[in-house]
C-alpha positions as CSV (number, residue, x, y, z in Angstrom):
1,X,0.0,0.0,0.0
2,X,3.3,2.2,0.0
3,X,2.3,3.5,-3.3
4,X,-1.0,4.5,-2.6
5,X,-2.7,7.7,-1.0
6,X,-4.2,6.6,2.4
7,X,-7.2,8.8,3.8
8,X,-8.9,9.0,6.6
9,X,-12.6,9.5,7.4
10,X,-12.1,11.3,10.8
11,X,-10.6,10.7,14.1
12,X,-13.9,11.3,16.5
13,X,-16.3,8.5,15.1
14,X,-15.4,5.2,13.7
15,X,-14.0,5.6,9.9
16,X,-16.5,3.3,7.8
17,X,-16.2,2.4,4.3
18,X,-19.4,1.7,2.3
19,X,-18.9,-0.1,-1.0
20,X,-21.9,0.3,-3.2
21,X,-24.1,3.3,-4.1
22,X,-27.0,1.4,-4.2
23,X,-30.4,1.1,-2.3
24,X,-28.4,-0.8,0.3
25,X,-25.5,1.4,0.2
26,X,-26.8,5.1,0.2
27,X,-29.4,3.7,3.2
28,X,-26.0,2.7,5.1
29,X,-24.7,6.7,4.8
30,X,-28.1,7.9,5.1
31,X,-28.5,5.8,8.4
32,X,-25.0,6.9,9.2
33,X,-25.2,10.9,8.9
34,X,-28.6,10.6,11.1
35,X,-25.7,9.2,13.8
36,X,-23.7,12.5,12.8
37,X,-21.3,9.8,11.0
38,X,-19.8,10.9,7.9
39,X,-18.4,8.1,5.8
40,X,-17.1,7.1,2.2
41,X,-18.6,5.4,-0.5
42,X,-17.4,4.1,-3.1
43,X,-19.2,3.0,-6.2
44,X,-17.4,1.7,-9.6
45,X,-20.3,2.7,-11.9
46,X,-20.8,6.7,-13.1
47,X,-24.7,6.2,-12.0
48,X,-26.1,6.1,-8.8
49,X,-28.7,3.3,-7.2
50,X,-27.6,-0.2,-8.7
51,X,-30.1,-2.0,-10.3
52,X,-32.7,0.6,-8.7
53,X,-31.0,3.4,-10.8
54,X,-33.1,5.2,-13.5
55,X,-31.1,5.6,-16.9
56,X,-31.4,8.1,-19.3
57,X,-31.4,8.4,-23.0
58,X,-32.1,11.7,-24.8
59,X,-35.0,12.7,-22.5
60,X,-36.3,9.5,-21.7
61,X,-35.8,8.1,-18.2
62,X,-36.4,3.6,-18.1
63,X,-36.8,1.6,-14.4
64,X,-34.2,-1.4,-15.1
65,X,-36.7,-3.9,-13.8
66,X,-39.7,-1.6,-12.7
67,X,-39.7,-1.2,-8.8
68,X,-42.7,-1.0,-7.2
69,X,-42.5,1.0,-3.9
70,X,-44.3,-1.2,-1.5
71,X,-43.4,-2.8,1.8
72,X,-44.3,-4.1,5.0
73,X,-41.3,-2.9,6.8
74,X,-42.6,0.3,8.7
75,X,-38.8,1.7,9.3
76,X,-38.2,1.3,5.4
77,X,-41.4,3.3,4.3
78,X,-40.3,6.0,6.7
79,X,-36.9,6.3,5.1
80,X,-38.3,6.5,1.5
81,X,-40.7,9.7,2.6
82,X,-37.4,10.9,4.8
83,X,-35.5,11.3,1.5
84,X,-38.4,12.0,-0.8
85,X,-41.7,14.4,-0.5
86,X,-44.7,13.1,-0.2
87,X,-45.6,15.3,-3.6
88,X,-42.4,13.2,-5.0
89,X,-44.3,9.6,-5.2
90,X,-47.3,8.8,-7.1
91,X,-50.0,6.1,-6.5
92,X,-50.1,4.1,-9.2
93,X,-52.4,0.8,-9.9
94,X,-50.7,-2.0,-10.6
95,X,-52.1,-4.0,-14.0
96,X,-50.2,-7.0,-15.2
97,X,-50.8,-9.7,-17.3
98,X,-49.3,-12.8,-19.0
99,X,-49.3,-13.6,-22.8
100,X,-49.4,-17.3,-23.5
101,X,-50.3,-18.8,-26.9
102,X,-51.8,-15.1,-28.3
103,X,-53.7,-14.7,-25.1
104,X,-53.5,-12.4,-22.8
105,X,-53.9,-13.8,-19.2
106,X,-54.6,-11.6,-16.2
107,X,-52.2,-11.5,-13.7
108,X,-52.7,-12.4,-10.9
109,X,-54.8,-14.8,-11.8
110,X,-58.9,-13.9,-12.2
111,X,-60.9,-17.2,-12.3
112,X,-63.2,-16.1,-15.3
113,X,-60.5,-14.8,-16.9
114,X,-58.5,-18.0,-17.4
115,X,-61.2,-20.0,-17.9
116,X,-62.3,-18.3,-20.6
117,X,-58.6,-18.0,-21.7
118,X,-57.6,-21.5,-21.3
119,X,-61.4,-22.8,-22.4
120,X,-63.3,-25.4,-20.5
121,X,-61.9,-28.0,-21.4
122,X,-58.1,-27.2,-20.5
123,X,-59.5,-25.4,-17.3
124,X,-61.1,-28.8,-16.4
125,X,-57.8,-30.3,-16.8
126,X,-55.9,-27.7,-15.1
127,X,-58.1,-28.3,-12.1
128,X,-58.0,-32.0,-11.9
129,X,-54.2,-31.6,-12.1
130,X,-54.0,-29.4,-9.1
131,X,-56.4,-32.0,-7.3
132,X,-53.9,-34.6,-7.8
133,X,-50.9,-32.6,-6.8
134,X,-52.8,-32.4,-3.4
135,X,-53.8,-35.8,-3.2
136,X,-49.8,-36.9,-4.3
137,X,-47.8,-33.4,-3.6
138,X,-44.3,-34.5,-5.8
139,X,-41.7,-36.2,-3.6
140,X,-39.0,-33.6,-4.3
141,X,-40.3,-29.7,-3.5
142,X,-36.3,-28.4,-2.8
143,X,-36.6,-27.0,-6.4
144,X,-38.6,-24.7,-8.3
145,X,-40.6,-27.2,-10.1
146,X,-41.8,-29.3,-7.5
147,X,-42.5,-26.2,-4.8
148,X,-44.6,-24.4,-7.6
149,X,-46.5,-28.0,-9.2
150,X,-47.3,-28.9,-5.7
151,X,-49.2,-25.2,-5.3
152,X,-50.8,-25.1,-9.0
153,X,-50.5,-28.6,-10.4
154,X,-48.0,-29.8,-13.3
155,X,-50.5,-28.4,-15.5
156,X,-50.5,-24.9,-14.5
157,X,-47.3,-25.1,-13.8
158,X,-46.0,-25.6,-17.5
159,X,-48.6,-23.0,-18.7
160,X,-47.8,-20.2,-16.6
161,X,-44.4,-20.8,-14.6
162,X,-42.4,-23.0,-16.9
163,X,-41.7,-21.3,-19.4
164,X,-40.9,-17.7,-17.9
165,X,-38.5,-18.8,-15.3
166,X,-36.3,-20.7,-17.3
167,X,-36.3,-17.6,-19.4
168,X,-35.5,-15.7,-16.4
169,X,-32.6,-18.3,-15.2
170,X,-31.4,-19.9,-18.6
171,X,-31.5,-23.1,-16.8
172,X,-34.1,-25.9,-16.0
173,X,-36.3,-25.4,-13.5
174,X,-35.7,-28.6,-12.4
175,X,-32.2,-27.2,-11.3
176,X,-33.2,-24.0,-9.5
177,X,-34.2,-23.9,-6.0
178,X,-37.5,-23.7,-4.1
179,X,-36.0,-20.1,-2.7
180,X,-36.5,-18.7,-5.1
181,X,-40.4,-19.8,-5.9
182,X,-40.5,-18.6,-1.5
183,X,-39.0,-15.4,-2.2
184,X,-41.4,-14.6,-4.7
185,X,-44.9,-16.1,-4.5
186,X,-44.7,-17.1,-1.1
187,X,-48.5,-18.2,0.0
188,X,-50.2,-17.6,-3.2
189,X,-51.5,-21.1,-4.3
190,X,-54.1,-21.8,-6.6
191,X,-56.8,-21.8,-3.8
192,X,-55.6,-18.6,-2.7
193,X,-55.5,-17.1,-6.0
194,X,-59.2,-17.9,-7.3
195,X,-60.3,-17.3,-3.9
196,X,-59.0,-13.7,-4.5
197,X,-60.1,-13.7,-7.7
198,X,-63.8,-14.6,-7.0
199,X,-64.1,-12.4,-3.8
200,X,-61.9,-9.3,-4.3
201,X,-61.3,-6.8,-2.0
202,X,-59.8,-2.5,-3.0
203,X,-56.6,-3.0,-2.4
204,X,-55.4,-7.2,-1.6
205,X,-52.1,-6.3,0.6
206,X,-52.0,-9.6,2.7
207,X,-50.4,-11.4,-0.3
208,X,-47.9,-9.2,-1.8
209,X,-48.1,-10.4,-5.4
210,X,-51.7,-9.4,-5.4
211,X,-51.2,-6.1,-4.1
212,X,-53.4,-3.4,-6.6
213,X,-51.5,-0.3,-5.5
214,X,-47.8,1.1,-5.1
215,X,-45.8,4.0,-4.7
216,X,-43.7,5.4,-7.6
217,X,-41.1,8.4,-7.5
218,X,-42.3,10.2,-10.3
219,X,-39.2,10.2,-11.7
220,X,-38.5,6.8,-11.3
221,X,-36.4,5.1,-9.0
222,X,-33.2,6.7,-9.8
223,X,-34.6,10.0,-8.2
224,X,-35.2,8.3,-5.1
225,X,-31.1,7.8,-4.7
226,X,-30.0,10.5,-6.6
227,X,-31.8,12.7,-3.9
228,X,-30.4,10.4,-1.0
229,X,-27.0,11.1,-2.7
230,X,-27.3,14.8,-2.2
231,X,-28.6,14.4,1.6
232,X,-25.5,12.3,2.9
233,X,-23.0,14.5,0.8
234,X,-24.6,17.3,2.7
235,X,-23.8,16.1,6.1
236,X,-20.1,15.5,5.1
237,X,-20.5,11.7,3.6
238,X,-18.1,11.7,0.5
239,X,-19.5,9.9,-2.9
240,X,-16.6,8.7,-5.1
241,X,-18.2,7.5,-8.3
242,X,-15.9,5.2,-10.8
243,X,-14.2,3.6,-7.9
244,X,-14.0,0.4,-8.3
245,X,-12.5,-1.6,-4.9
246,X,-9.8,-3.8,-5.7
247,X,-8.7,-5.0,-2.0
248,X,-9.8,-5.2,1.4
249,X,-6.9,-5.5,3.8
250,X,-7.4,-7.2,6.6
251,X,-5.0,-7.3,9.8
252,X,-5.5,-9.9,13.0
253,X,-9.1,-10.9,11.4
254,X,-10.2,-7.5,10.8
255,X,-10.5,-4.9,7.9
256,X,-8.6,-2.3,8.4
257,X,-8.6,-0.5,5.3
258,X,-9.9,-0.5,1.4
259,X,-8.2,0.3,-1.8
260,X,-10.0,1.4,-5.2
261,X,-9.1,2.1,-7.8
262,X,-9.9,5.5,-9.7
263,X,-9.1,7.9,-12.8
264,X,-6.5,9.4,-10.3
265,X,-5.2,5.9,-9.6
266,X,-5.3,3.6,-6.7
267,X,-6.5,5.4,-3.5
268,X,-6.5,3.4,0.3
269,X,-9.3,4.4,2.9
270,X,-8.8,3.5,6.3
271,X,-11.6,2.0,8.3
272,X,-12.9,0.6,11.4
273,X,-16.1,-1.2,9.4
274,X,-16.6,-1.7,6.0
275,X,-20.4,-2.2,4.2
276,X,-20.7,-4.2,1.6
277,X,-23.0,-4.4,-1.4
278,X,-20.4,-5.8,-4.1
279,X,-21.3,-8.7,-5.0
280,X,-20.3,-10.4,-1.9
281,X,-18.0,-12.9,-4.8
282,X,-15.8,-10.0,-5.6
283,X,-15.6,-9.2,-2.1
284,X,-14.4,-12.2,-1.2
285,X,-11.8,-11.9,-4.1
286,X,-10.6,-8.7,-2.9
287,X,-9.4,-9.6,0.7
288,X,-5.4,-8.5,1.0
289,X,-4.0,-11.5,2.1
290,X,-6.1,-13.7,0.2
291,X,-8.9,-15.9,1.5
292,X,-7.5,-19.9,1.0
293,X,-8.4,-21.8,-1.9
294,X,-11.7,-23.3,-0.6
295,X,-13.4,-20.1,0.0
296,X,-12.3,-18.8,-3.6
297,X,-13.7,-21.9,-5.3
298,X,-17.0,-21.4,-3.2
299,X,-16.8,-17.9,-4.2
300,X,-16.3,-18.9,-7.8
301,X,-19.1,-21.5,-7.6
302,X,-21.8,-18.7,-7.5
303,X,-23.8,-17.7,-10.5
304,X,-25.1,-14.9,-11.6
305,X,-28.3,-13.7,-13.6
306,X,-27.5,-10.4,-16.0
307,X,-30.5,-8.4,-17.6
308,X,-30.9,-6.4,-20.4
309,X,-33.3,-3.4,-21.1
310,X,-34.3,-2.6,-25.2
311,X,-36.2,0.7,-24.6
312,X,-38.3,1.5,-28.0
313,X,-40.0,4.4,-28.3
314,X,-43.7,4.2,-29.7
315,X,-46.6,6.4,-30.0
316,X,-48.6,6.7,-26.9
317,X,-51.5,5.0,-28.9
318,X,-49.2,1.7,-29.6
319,X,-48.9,1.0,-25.4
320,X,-50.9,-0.6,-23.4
321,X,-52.1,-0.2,-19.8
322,X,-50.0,-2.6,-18.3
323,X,-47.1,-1.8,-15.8
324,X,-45.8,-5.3,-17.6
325,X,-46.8,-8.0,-19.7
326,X,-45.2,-11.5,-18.9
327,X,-43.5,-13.5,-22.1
328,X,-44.9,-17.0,-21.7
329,X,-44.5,-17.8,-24.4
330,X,-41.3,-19.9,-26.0
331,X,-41.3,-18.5,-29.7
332,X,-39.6,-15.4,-28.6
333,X,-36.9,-14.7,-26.6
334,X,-38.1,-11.6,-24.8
335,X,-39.1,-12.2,-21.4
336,X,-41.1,-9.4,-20.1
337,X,-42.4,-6.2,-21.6
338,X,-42.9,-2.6,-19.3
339,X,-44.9,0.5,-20.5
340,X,-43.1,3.2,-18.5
341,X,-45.7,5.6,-19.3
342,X,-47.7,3.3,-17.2
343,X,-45.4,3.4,-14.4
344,X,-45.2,7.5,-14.4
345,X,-46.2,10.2,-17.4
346,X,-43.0,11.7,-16.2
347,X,-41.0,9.0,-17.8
348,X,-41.8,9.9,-21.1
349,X,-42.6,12.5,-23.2
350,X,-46.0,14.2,-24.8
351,X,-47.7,11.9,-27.1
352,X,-45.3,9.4,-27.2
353,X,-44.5,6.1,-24.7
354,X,-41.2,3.9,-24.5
355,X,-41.8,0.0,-24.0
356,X,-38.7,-1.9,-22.1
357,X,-38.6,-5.2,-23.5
358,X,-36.5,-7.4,-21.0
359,X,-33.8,-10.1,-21.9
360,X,-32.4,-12.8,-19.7
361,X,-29.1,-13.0,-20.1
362,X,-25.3,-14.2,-19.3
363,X,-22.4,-11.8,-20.0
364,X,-20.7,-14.4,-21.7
365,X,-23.8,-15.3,-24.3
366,X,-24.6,-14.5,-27.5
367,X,-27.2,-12.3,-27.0
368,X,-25.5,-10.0,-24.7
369,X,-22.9,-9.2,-27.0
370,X,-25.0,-8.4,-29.7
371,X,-24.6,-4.5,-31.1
372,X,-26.9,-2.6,-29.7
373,X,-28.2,-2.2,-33.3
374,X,-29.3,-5.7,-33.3
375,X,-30.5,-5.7,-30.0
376,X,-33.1,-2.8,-31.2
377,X,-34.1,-4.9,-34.1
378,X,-34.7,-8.0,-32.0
379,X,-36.9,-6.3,-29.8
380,X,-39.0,-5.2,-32.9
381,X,-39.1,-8.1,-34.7
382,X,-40.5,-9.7,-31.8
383,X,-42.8,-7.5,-30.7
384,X,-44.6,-7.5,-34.3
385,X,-44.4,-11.3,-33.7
386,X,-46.1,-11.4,-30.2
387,X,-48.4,-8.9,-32.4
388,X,-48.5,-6.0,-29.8
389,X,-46.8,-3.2,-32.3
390,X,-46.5,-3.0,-36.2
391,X,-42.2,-2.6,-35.7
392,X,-42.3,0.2,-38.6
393,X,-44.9,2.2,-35.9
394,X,-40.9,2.3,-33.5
395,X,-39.6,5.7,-33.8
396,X,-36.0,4.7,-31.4
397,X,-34.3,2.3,-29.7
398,X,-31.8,2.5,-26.9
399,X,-30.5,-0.6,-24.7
400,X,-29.0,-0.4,-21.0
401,X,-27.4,-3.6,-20.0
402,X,-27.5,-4.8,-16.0
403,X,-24.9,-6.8,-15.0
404,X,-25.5,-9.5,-12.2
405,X,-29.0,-8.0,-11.7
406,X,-30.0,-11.2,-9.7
407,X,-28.1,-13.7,-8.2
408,X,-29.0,-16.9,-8.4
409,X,-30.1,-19.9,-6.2
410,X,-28.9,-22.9,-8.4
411,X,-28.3,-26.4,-6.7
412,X,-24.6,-25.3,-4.9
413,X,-25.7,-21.9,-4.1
414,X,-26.5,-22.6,-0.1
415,X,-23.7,-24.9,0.4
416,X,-21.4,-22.4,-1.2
417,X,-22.8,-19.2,0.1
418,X,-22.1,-20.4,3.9
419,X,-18.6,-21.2,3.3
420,X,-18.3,-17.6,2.0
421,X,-20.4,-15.9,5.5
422,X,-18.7,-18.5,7.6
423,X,-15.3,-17.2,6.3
424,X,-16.3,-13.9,6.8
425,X,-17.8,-14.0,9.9
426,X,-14.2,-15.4,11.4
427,X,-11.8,-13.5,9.8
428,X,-13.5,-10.2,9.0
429,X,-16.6,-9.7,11.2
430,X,-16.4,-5.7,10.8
431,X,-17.5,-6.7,7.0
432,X,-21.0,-6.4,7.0
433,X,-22.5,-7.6,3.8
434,X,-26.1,-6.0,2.6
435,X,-28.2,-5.9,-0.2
436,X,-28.8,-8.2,-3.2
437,X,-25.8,-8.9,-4.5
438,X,-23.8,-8.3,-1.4
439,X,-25.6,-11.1,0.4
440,X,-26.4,-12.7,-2.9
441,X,-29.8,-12.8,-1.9
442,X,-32.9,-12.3,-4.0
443,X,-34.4,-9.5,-2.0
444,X,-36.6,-6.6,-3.1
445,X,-35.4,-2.7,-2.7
446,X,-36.7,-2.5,0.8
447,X,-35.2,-5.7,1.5
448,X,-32.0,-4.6,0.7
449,X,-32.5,-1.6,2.7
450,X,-33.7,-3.1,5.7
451,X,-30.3,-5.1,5.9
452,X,-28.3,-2.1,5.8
453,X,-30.2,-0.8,8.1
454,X,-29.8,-3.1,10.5
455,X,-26.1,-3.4,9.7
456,X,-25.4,-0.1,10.9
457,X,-27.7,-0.4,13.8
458,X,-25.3,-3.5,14.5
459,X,-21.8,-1.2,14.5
460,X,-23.1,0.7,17.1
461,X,-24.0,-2.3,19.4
462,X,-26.9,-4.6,18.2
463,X,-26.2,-7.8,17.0
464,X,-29.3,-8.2,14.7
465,X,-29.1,-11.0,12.5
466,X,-29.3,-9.7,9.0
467,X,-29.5,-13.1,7.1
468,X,-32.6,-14.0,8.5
469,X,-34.5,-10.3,6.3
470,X,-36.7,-12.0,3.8
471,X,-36.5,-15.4,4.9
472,X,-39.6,-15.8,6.9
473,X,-42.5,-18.2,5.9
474,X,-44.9,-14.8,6.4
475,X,-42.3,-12.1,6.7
476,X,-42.4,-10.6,3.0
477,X,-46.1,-11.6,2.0
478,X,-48.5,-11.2,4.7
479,X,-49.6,-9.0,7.2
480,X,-47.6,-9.0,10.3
């Protein structure tokens, strides 16, 4: 570290390093400077807020994923209205639906609706098969398949499950984990979902992938952390953009201090914690001395999801109402569609709407390093297929790509993931890890808050247990 410039973050309260500018990271120095602690963060992208960031292209502002601002976590809410007005956020239905076979299915599921979508006949069989999964649940519900057939049936299952996830995860579903099916649908069967589909109720908040209504920064997401920026820069925090961390030195099992790498060259920041929302692989990787080989091959044994965004801009006549449709279908490779006119008419502009068409991806496929040319005339091409929009009626295209948007729970994730906290916890327990990727953990924003929050609450003398956010049978989905 001879060679480097060494800074401190000041003598009276403890030096902390944040590694991230995302939701999980700017809630950390937000949480911090309420504690009159100014810290450093470090982020290696030019943007602000991670996945939750709001990009923009000549005017036009796209939500990489669409982020719904809904919680159940009281302290979380209060820290989205603490950075943003109330006047900021609009209330905005929520209106989905799934296309399957060139039919347009409501989701979540109305009982009429599919009925008449699927037709008697296939309804009838959808139903038996959901009887007999009850009667003979399948022996094996660790993975994805057998957690979701044993809640719907093999039937419904293959129509409206199958097909989008393996999209999602480029892998059989056979080979991802039941986690993920908890983390996302947890308690919504097909009782639960007729039964809310037959007696509805304004606004169905006890099972949160029925909720009608959400919150939405008119701006988009990005504003949300853009403004948080500016509130912990304010109290002293400092922001460094395009600083990637290379190292985290540790000394008698602890972190001492953080390198990163910027345009001015490699810069060291002392600390007496360190939060983390790296991807908690490339923290690992980055230890100074080096973790031992078994940690680095658990480290290199998790996988990663990356996402990309084809934004084309239509007339406002040519979108739809939807906040997204669902891609069931196996013809095309597109995987979900977004009106962002429909999340906020602040993301667009006056008589026109931009549709994000959403691709699965791995950085080391074929469709990732497509040209963004080709990308744009994909997302055309397939949208005249699914017969949505005429492509001659798309007036522009732009693409954003989202590296490891969403980590993934494949067979050796658990086994390999508690070899990397275990590791951690020994030789570095004033690393705190928070946030998606930094706990490779599929939680939502507030999820990803909610840890950090807790993770600064532990540096001043709690000792919450942040792994156990989002894990719950009824934590995320139900009323507490």
């Amino acid at each position: 570290m001879a060679d480097n410039q060494t800074l401190g973050t000041g003598a009276a309260n403890p030096e902390i390093v944040v590694i991230g500018a995302g939701p999980a990271g700017l809630t950390a120095a937000f949480q911090l400077g309420k504690r009159g602690v100014a810290c450093t963060v470090l982020e290696a992208d030019s943007v602000v807020g991670g996945i939750s960031r709001t990009a923009e292209r000549d005017g036009w502002r796209f939500d990489i994923g669409g982020h719904r601002f809904f919680t159940k976590v009281a302290a979380v809410e209060a820290v989205w209205h603490e950075i943003l007005s109330d006047d900021d956020f609009l209330t905005r239905p929520r209106m989905s639906r799934i296309y399957y076979k060139g039919k347009f299915f409501d989701y979540p599921l109305k009982a009429f609706n599919a009925l008449a979508g699927l037709g008697i006949f296939e309804a009838l069989l959808c139903v038996s098969s959901y009887l007999w999964a009850r009667l003979r649940p399948p022996k094996d519900q660790s993975t994805f398949e057998g957690w979701v057939a044993a809640r719907f049936g093999y039937r419904l299952y293959r129509i409206f499950f199958k097909t989008y996830t393996e999209k999602v995860w480029g892998v059989p579903t056979s080979e991802i984990k039941a986690d993920w099916a908890a983390q996302r649908i947890k308690n919504l069967s097909l009782f639960s979902a007729v039964a809310n589909a037959i007696l509805p109720s304004r606004n169905r908040k006890d099972i949160t992938s029925l909720i009608e209504e959400f919150q939405y920064p008119k701006y988009g997401p990005g504003m949300m952390w853009e403004r948080c920026r500016e509130l912990v820069e304010a109290v002293g925090t400092k922001v460094i953009m395009e600083a990637a961390v290379t190292n985290v030195h540790l000394e008698g099992d602890r972190a001492v201090a953080v390198t990163a790498d910027t345009h001015g060259g490699a810069t060291t920041y002392r600390c007496d914690h360190v939060i983390s929302s790296m991807p908690i692989t490339a923290l690992v990787r980055a230890m100074d001395p080096p973790a031992p080989p078994e940690v680095l091959a658990a480290a290199a044994g998790l996988r990663y999801r990356d996402f990309l965004t084809v934004a084309l801009v239509v007339p406002e006549e040519d979108g739809f109402p939807d906040n997204w449709i669902y891609v069931h279908s196996p013809e095309v490779r597109l995987g979900r569609i977004q009106n962002f006119g429909s999340w906020s008419p602040y993301l667009v502009k006056e008589g026109r709407t931009c549709l994000g068409l959403e691709y699965f991806a791995f950085e080391s496929d074929d469709l990732w390093s497509l040209p963004d040319d080709e990308l744009v005339a994909l997302g055309k091409r397939e949208l005249g297929e699914l017969g949505l929009v005429d492509p001659s009626r798309v007036e522009a295209g732009y693409v954003v790509r989202m590296p490891k948007a969403y980590p993934m729970y494949d067979d050796g994730y658990r086994q390999n993931l508690a070899v990397l906290r275990s590791w951690l916890e020994e030789h570095a327990p004033n690393v705190h890890p928070v946030g998606r990727n930094g706990m490779h953990k599929y939680n939502n924003q507030d999820h990803s808050m909610y840890t950090a929050m807790l993770s600064v609450e532990n540096i001043f003398g709690a000792s919450h247990d942040t792994w156990t956010v989002n894990v719950e049978a009824q934590y995320h989905e139900e009323k507490s």
